[in-house]
LOZARO-676474 format. One record per atom (N, C-alpha, C): x, y, z. Coordinates in steps of 0.001 Angstrom, whole numbers, padded with zeros to 6 digits, always signed. Layout:
XYZ;...
This chain:
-013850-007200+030205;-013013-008361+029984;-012960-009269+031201;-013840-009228+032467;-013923-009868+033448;-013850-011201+032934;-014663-011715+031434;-014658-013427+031812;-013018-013742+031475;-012354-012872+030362;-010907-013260+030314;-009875-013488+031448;-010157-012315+032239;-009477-012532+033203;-009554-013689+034208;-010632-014782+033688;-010921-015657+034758;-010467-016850+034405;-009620-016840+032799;-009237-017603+032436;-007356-018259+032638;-006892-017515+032437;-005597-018047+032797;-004530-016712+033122;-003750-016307+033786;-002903-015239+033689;-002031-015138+032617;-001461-015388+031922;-001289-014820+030224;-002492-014662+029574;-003060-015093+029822;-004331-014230+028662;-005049-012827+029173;-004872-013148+030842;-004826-011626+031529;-004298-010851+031223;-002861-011190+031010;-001596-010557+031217;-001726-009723+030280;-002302-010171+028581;-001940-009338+027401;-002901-008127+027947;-003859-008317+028011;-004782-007050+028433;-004215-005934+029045;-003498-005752+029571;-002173-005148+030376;-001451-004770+029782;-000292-006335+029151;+000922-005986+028776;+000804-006140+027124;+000012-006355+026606;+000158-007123+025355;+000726-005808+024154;+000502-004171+024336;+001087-003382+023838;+002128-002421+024694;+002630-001486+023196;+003747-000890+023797;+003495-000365+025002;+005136-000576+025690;+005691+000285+027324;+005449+001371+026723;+004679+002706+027486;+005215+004071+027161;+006415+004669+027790;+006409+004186+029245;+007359+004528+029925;+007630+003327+030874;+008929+002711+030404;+009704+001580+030863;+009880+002280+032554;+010347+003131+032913;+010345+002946+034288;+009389+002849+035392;+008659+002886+034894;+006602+002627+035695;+007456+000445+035891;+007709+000060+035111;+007689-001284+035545;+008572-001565+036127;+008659-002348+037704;+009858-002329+038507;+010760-003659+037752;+010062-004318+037614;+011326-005353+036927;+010713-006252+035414;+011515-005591+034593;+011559-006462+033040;+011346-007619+033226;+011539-008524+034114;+011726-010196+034226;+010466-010609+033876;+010376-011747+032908;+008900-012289+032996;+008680-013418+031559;+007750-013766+031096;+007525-014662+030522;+006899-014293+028881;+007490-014691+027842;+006444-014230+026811;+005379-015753+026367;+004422-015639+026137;+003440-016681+025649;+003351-016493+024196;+003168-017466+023460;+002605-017602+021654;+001711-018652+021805;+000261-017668+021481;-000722-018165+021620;-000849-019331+019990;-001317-020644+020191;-001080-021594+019390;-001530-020493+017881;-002719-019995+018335;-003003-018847+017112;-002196-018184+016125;-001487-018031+016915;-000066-017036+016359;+001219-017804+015989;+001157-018799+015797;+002214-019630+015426;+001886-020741+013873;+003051-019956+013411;+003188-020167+012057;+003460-021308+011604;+002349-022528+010861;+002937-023798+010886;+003554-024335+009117;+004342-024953+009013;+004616-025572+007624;+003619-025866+007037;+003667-025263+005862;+002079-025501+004753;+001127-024122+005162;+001500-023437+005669;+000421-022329+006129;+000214-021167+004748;+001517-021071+004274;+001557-020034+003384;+000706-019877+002279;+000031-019215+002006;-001729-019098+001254;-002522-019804+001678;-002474-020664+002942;-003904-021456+002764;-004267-020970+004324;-003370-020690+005004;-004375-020205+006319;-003341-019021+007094;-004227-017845+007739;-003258-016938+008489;-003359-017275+010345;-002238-016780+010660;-002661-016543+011988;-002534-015114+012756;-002917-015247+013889;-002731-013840+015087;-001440-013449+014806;-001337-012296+015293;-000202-011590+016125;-000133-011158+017386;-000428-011929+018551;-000513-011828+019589;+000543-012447+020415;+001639-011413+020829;+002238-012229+021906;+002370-011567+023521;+001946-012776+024341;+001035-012447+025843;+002689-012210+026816;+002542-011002+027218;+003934-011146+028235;+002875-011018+029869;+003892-011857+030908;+003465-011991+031813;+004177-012004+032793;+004665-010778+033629;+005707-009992+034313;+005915-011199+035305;+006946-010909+036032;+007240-011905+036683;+006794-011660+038100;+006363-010097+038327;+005722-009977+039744;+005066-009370+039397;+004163-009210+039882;+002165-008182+039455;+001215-009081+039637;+000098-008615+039607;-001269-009555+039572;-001866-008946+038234;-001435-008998+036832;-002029-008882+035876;-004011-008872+036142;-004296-009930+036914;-005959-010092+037211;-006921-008723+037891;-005715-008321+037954;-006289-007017+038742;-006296-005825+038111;-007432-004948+037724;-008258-003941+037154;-006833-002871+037493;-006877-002151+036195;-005994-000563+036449;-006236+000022+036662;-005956+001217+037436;-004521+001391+037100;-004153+001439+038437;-003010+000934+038647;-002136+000701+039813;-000525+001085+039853;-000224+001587+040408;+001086+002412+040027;+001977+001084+040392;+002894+001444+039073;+004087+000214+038789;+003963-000636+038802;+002509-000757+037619;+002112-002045+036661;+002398-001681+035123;+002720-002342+034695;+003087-002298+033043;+001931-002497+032079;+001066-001815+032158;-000327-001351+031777;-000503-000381+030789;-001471-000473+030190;-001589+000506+029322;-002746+000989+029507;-003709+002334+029058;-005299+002499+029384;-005449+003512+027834;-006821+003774+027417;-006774+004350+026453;-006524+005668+026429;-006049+006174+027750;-005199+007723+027799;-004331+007546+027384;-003573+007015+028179;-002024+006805+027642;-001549+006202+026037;-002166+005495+025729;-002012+005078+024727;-002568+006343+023381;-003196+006816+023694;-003767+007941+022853;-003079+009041+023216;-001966+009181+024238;-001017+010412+024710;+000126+010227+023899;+000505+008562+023777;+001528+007998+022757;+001534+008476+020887;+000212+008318+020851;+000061+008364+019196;-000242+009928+018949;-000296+010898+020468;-000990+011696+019711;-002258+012223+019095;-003103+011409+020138;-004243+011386+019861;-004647+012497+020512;-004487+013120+021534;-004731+014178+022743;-003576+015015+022914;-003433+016237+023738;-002603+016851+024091;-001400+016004+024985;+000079+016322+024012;+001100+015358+024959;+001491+015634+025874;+001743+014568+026823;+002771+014666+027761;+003489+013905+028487;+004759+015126+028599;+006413+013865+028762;+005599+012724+029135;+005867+011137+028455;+005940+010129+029575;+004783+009437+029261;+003965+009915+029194;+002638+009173+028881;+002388+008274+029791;+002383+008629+031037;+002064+007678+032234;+000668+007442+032399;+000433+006149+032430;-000802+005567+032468;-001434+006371+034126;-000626+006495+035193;-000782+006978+036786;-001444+008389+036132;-000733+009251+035518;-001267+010510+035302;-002617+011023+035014;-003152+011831+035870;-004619+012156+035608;-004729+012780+035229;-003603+013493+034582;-003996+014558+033490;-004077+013927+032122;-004048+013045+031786;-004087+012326+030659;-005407+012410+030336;-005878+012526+029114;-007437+012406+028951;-007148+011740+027390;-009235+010777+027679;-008770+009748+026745;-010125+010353+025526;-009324+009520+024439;-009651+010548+022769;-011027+010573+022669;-011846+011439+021813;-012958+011978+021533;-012999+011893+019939;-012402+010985+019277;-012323+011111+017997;-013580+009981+017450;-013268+009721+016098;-013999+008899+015011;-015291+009052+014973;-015537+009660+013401;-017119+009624+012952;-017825+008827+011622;-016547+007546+011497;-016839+006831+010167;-017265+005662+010296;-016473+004505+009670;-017076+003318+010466;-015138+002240+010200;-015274+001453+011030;-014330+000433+011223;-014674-000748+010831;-014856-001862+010268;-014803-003300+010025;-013598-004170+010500;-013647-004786+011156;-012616-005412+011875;-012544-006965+011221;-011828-007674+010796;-011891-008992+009735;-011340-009673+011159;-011655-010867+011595;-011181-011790+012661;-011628-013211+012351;-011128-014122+012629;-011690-015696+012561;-012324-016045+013520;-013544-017044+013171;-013843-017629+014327;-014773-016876+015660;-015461-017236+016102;-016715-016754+016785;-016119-016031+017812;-016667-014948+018404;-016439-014899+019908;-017803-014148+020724;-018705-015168+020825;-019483-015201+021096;-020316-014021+022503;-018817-013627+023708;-018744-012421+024403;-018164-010846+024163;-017889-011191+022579;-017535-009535+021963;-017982-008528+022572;-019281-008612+022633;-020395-007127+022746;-019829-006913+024607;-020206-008076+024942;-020385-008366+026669;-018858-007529+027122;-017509-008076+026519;-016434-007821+027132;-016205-006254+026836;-016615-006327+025536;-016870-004736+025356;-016829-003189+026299;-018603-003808+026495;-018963-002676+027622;-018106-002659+028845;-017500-003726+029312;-016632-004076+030288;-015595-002875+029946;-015050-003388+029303;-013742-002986+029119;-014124-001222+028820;-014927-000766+028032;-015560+000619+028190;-016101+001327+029603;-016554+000035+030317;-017026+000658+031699;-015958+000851+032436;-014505+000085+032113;-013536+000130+032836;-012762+001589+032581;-012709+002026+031603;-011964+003023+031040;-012672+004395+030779;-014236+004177+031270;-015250+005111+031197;-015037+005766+030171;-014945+005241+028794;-015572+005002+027505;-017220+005171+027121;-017465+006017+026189;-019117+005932+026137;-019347+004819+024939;-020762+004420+025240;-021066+003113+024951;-020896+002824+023593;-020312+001830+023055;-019681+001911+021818;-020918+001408+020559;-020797+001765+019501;-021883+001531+018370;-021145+000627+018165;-021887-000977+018027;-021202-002253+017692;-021969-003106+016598;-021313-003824+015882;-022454-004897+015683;-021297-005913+015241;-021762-007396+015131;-021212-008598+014807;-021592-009075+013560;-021310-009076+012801;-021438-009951+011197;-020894-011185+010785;-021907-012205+010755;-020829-013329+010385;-021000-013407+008566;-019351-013287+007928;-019261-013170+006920;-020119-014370+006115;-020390-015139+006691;-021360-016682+005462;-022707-016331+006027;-023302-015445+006798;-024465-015160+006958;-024877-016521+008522;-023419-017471+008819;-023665-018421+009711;-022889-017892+010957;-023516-018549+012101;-022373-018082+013304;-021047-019472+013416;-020046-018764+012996;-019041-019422+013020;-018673-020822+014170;-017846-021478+014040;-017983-022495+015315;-016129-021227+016046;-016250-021837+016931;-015316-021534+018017;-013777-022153+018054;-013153-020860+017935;-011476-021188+018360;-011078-022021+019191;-010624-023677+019245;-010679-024560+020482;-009118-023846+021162;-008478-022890+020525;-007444-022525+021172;-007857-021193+022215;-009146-020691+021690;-008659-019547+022375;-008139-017616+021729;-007204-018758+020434;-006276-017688+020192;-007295-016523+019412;-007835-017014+018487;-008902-015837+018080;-009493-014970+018451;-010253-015784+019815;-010991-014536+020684;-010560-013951+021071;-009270-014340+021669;-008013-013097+022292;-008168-012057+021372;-007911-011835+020037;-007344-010887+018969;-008823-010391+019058;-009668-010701+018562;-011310-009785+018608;-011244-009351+019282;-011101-009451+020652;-011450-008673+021897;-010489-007560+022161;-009353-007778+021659;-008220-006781+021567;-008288-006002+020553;-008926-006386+019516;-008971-005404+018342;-010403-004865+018992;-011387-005043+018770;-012727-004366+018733;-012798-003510+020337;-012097-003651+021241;-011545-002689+022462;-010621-001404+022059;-009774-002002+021484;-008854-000607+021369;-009210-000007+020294;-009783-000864+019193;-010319+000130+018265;-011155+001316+018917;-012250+001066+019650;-013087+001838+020662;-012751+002424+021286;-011293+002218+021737;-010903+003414+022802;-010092+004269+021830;-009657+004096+020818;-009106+005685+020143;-009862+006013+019195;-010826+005657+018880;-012206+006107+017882;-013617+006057+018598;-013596+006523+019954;-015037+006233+020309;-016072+006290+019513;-016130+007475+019102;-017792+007541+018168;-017794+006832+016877;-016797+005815+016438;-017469+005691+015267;-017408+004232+015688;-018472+004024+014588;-019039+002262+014498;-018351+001759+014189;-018542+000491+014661;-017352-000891+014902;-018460-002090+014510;-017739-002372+013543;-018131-003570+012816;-016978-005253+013152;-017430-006114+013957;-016880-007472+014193;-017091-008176+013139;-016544-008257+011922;-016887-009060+010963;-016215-010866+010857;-016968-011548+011775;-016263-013346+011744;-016460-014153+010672;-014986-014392+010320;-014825-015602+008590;-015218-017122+009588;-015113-017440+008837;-015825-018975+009268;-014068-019611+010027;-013616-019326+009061;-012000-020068+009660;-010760-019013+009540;-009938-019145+009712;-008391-019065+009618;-007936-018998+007992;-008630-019737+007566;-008362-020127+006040;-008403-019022+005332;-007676-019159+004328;-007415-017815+003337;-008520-017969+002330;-009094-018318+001974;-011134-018630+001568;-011986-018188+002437;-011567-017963+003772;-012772-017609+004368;-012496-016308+004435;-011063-016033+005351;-010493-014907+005454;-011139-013416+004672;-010721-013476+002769;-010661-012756+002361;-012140-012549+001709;-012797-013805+001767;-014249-013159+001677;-014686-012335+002849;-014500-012448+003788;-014752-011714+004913;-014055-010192+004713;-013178-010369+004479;-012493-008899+003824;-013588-007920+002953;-014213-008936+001953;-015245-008015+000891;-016793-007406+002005;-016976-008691+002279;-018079-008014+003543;-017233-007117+004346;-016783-006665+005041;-016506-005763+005577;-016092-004525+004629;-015395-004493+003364;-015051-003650+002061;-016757-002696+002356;-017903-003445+002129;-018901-003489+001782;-019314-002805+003020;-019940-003614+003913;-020417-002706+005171;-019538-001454+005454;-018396-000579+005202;-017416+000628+005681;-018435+001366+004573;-018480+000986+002991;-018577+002001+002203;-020291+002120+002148;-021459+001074+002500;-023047+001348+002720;-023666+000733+003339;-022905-000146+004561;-023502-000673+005588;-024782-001633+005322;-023778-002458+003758;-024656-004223+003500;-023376-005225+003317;-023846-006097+004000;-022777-007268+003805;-022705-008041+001899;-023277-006994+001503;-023562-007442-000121;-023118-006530-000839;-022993-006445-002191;-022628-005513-003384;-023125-003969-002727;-022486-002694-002796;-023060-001360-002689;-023314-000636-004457;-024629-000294-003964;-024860+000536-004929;-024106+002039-005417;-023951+002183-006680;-022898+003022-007149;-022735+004279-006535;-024013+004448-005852;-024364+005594-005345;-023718+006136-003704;-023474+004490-003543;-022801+004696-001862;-021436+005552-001689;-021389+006462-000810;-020104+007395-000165;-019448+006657+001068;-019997+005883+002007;-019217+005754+003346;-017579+006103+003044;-017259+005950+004194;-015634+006312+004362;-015216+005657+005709;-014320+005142+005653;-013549+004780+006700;-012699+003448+006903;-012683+002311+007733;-010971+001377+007798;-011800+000270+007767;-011382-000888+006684;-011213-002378+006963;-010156-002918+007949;-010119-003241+008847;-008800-003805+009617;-008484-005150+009683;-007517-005474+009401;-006907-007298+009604;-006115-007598+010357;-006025-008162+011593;-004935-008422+012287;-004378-009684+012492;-004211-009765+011126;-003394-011026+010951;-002694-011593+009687;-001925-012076+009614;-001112-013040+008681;-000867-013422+008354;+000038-014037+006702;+000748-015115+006819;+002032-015064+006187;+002582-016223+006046;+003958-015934+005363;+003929-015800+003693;+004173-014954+003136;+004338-014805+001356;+004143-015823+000751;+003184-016022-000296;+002294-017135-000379;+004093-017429-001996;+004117-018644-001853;+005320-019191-003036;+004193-018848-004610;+005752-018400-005018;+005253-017859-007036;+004703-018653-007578;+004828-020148-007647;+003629-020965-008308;+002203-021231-007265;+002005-020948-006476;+001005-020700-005896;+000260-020101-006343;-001115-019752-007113;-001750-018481-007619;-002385-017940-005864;-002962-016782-006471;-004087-016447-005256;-005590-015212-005594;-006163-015767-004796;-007377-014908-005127;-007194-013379-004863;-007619-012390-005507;-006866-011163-005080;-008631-010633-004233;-008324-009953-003431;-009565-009303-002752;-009683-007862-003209;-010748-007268-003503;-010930-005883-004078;-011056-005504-003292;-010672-004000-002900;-011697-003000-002163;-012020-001676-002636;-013015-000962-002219;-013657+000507-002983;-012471+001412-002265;-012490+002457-003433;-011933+003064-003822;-012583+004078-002495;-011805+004859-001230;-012015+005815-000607;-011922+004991+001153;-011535+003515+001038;-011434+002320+002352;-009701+002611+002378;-009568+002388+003564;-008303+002097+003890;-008504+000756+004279;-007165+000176+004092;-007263-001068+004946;-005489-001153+005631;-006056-001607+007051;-005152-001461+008078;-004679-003051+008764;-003883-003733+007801;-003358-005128+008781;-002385-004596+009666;-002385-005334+010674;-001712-005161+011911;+000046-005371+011904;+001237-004799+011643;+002140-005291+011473;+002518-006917+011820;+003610-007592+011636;+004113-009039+012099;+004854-008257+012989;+004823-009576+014233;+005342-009423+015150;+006800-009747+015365;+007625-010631+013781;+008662-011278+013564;+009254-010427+012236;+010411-010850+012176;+010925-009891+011233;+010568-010318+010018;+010329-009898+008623;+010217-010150+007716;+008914-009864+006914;+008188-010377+005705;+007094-009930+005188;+005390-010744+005674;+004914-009975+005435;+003837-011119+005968;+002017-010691+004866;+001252-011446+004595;+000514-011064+003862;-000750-010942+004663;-002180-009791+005197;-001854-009073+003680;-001175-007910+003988;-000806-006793+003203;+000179-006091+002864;-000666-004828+003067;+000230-003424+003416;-000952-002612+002959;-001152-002367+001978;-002663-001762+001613;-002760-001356+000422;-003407+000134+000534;-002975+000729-000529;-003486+002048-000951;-004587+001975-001639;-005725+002661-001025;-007161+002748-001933;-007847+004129-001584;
């Protein structure tokens, strides 16, 4: 994630801070700033026709976020700790990112599809970074653009943030299994949920097209993102998926409902 970090300190910052404290007293002082990346902000008229992120960037009020972990009494997270949190590894009290007894997960042998908007053209690159940082083994990747085109580019920003955060941590608590970047052309709920079926598609036989009846794969569509409950005279396109996929949207970061929803398959 070196080129992120060269970009502004909140967009550093999330890399760091952007998930849960395990242990609030590792950070010497709460004080600090939250960011809403334009991405993540919900505008009038959005509801069925376009989603956004759930990304919100906190940016402590003393630290050098720019600077590589782990450093004792930074509000950091690494894929030990975070995999000490869920349970991914053997626990312990605290889940301190400092702790070297922490060891990070050895799991996943299926495949992941990750649904995101919008290009991000250093996926693969920030990747290995962020794997070389956490001495992660080298992750099975690939990029799919759902129209078969390479998407044009987030002028905010906010997109690439979320790819790079999803297709990282996906990798650090599922190393071995394949990670699929699947990019919709837009934000738009047309592009969105076709992108949903390509990825449906690549989890269960690894084609961005119809699977033959014959295909078994197994494993997660993921969406990390939203919108607000589309209104009752609104119709909407419903998206299928095969029967044996999970699909995993990312909770809202605000109280209330947000689409899409999970579903059981």
């Amino acid at each position: 994630m070196k080129r992120l970090f060269a970009l502004t300190a909140p967009v550093a910052a999330v890399l760091l801070f952007g998930f849960t404290i395990s242990a609030p007293a590792q950070i010497r002082s709460g004080e600090g700033r939250v960011t809403i990346p334009e991405s993540s902000k919900a505008k009038p008229g959005d509801a069925g026709v376009r989603a956004h992120t759930n990304v919100l960037v906190f940016t402590p009020k003393t630290g050098k976020p720019d600077e590589a972990p782990p450093y004792s009494g930074y509000g950091f997270e690494t894929p030990a700790s975070l995999a000490c949190v869920y349970h991914l590894v053997p626990f312990t009290r605290g889940c301190n990112p400092n702790d070297p007894a922490l060891t990070n997960p050895n799991g996943g042998s299926n495949t992941i599809a990750i649904v995101d908007a919008y290009d991000d053209p250093y996926a693969a690159g920030d990747l290995g970074t962020f794997s070389a940082q956490f001495n992660l083994p080298t992750a099975t990747f690939n990029v799919v653009y759902a129209t078969g085109t390479v998407p044009s580019l987030d002028p905010t920003g906010g997109w690439e943030l979320e790819e790079s955060l999803d297709i990282e941590w996906a990798h650090a608590m599922a190393p071995n299994a394949k990670i699929y970047l699947v990019e919709a052309a837009s934000e738009n709920d047309t592009d969105l949920f076709p992108a949903v079926n390509v990825a449906s598609n690549l989890v269960h036989c690894g084609l961005t097209t119809t699977c033959p009846g014959t295909a078994t794969g197994r494993g997660e569509v993921v969406m990390s993102w939203g919108g607000a409950r589309i209104p009752a005279k609104r119709p909407m396109t419903h998206t299928s998926l095969r029967l044996g996929l999970s699909t995993l949207p990312r909770p809202a970061m605000r109280l209330g409902s947000s689409i899409p929803a999970p579903l059981r398959t």
